[in-house]
N, C-alpha and C positions, 0 to 999 in steps of 0.2 A: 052700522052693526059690525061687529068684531070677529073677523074671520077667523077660525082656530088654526092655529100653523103647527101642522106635523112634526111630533118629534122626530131626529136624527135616529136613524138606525143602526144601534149599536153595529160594530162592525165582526162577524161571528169567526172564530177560532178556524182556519182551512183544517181542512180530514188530515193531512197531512200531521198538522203540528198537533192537534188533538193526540194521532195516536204517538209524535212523541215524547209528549207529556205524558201520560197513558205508562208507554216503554220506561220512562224516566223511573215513574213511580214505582212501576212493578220494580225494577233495579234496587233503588232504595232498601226496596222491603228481602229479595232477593239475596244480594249479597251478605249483610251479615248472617242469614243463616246458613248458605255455602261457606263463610270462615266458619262456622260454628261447628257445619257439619264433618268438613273436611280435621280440625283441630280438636272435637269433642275426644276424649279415649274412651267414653261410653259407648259409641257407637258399636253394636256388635258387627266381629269380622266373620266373614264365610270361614273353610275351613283353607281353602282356595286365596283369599285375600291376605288373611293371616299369613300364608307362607310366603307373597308377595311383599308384604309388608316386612316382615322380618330380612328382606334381602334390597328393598329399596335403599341403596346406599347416597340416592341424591336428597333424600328425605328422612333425617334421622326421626324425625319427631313419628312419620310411620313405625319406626322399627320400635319406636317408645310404646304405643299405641298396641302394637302388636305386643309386644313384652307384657305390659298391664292386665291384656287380656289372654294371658296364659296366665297371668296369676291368677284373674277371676275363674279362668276353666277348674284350678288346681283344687281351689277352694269350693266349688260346686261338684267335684270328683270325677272329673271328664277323664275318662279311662283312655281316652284318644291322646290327649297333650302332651302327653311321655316321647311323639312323632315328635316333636316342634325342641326337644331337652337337647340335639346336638347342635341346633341354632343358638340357644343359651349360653350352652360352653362356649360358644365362639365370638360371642359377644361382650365377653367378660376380658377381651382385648381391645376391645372396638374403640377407636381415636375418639368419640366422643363423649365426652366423661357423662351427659347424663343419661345417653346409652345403659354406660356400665354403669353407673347409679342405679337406674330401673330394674340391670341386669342384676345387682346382688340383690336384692327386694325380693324380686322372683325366685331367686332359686334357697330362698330361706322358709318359703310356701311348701316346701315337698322336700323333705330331708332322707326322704328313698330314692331320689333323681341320682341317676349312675355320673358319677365326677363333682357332681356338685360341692362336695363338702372340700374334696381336693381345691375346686377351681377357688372357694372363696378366702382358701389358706391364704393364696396366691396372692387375693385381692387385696391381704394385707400390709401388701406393699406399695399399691398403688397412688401413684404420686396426687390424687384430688383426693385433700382430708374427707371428706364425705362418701366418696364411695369407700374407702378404707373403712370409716365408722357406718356406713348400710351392711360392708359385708360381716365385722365383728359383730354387731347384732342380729342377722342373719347365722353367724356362725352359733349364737346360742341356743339357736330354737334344736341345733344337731347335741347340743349337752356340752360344746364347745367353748371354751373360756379363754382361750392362747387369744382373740382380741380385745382383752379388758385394758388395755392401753391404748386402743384406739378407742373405746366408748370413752374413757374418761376423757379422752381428747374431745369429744364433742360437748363435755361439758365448759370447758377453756374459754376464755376469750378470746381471739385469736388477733394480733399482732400485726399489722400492714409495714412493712420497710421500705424504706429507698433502697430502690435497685443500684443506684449510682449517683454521681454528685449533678446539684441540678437545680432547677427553681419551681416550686409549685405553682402550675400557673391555672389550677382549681381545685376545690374541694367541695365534698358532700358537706352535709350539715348534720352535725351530731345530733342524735335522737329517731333520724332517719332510717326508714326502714329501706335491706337494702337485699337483693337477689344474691344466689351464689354465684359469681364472675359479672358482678356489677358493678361499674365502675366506682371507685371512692376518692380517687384525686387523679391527678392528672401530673408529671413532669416534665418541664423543660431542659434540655441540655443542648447549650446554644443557639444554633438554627435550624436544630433537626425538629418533625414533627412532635410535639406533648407523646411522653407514652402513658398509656393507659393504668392505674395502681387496681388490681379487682380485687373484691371480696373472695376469698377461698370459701366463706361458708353463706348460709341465708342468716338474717339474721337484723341486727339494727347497729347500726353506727354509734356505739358506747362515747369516744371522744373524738377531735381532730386535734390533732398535736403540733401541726405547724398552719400558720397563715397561706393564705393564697398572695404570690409574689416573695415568701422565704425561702433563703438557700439552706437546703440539704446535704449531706453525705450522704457516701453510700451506709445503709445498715441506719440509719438514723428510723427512727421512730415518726410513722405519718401520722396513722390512724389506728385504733382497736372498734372492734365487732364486736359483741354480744351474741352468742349463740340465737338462732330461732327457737321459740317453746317446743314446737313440737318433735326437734330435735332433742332439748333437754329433757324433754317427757321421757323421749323411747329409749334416751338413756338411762335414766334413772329408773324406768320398768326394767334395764336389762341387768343392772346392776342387782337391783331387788333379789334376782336370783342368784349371781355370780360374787358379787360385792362383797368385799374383803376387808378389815378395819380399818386398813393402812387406804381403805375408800371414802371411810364417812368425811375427812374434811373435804373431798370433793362435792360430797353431798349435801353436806349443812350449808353452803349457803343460800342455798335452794329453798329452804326451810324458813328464811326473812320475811316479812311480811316489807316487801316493797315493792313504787309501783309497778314494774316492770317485770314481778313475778307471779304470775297467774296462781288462784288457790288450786287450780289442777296440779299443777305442778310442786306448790307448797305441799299440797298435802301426799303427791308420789314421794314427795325428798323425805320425809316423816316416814312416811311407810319405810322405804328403802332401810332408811338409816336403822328402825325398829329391825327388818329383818334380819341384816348382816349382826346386829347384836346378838341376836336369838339366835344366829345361825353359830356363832363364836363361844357362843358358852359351854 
C-alpha cells in the first residue's frame, strides 16, 4: 500500500518583507499624485499660500501657479486680489520668462489694476517673443493697439540661426512638435561642449536646413518653427478687433485649407479678414 507523501510547504512571505511590499505599493500609487499635486495650477491656494507662492523664488513654477490663480480670482470678482496687483508689477521683471509670460496673461484680466496698463507698455520690449505678443494682446483688452507688431509677430514663422561658425552635431526632425526654449539642434565648435539652438516660440519644426555633421556660419539658417495654433488663434481673435488692411496678408494664409491649419483657426482668419474690411469701408 502506497503511503501519501506530504506536500512541501510553500515557504510564506516574513512580516517583514510583506509590509515592504505593502510600503512599495502604496509608493507607486502615492507619488504620481504628490507630482500631480505639488505641479497641478488647479489646486486652490489659501490666501496665506498664495502670497507664499508669489515670493518662492526657488520654485518659479509656484509663483506661476500663484499668478494663474489670481487670474481665476479676477475672473470670479474676488474684491480681495487687488492685495496680491504690487506682486504682479514686480513680476513683470522676473529672470524667468515664463513667469513674465503668466505675468502679462494676468494683468490683461483686470484692466482697472493700478500700473498695469503702464507695466505691459514695458513689456513690449521684452527680449522673449512670446511674452512681448501675451503682453500686446493683453494690451488690447485696455482698447490698446501700440502692440499690433508684436501680434502679427506671433503669426511669423520664426527663423533659428547659427550663432557662430561650427558643425551640427544634432537635429530635431521636421514636422516635430517642439516647446518654447526646446531644444532644435545642437552646435559644435571645436572641442568645446555642443551648445544648445532653442525654439523662441511653442510650435512645430516647419524645416531643418542643415544636416546633422554640416558646417555652418554664423547667421546661416538651421531651422524654422511654425507658430502653435493657439497662439495663431489668439492672434488672429486680436487682430479681429485692431486689424488694419496693410494686416490681411498676414492673415490669409491662415484661411488655407491645409493640413497643419486647424478649421478653428481657418475659420478665425475669415472672420478676422471680413472684419478689418468692414471695419475699412
Amino acid at each position: 500500500m502506497e503511503t501519501e507523501t506530504a506536500e512541501p510547504k510553500k515557504p510564506r512571505m516574513s512580516t517583514r518583507n510583506r509590509l515592504l511590499f505593502l510600503l512599495t505599493g502604496w509608493l507607486i500609487v502615492l507619488m504620481p499624485f504628490l507630482f500631480w499635486w505639488n505641479t497641478w495650477f488647479g489646486r486652490n491656494l489659501s490666501d496665506q499660500q498664495l502670497t507664499e507662492y508669489l515670493h518662492d523664488d526657488k520654485k518659479p513654477r509656484h509663483i506661476q501657479q500663484a499668478l494663474v490663480q489670481i487670474g481665476e480670482r479676477i475672473s470670479h470678482g474676488d474684491k480681495r486680489v487687488g492685495q496680491w496687483y504690487p506682486d504682479a508689477l514686480r513680476l513683470a521683471t522676473y529672470p524667468v520668462e515664463e513667469v513674465r509670460n503668466t505675468d502679462a496673461w494676468v494683468m490683461g484680466q483686470d484692466t482697472s489694476g493700478t500700473g498695469f496698463h503702464e507695466a505691459l507698455l514695458k513689456m513690449l520690449n521684452d527680449p522673449s517673443l512670446t511674452v512681448r505678443g501675451n503682453a500686446a494682446l493683453s494690451l488690447v483688452r485696455f482698447g490698446d493697439a501700440t502692440g499690433k507688431p508684436q501680434i502679427l509677430e506671433l503669426l511669423h514663422t520664426q527663423t533659428i540661426v547659427a550663432p557662430g561658425n561650427g558643425t551640427i552635431s544634432d537635429t530635431g526632425v521636421a514636422g516635430s512638435a517642439v516647446r518654447g526654449g526646446g531644444v532644435v539642434a545642437k552646435l559644435t565648435v571645436g572641442d568645446r561642449a555642443a551648445e544648445e539652438l532653442r525654439s523662441p516660440i511653442t510650435g512645430r519644426i516647419r524645416s531643418i536646413s542643415t544636416a546633422k555633421g554640416a558646417h555652418v556660419v554664423a547667421g546661416q539658417e538651421v531651422a524654422t518653427i511654425a507658430p502653435d495654433t493657439e497662439q495663431v488663434w489668439e492672434a488672429l481673435r486680436a487682430l479681429y478687433l485692431i486689424g488694419q488692411t496693410e494686416d490681411i496678408a498676414a492673415v490669409t494664409p491662415y484661411e488655407r485649407e491645409l493640413p497643419d491649419i486647424s478649421d478653428r483657426v481657418r475659420q478665425q482668419a475669415t472672420e478676422t479678414e471680413a472684419a478689418i474690411k468692414a471695419r475699412e469701408k
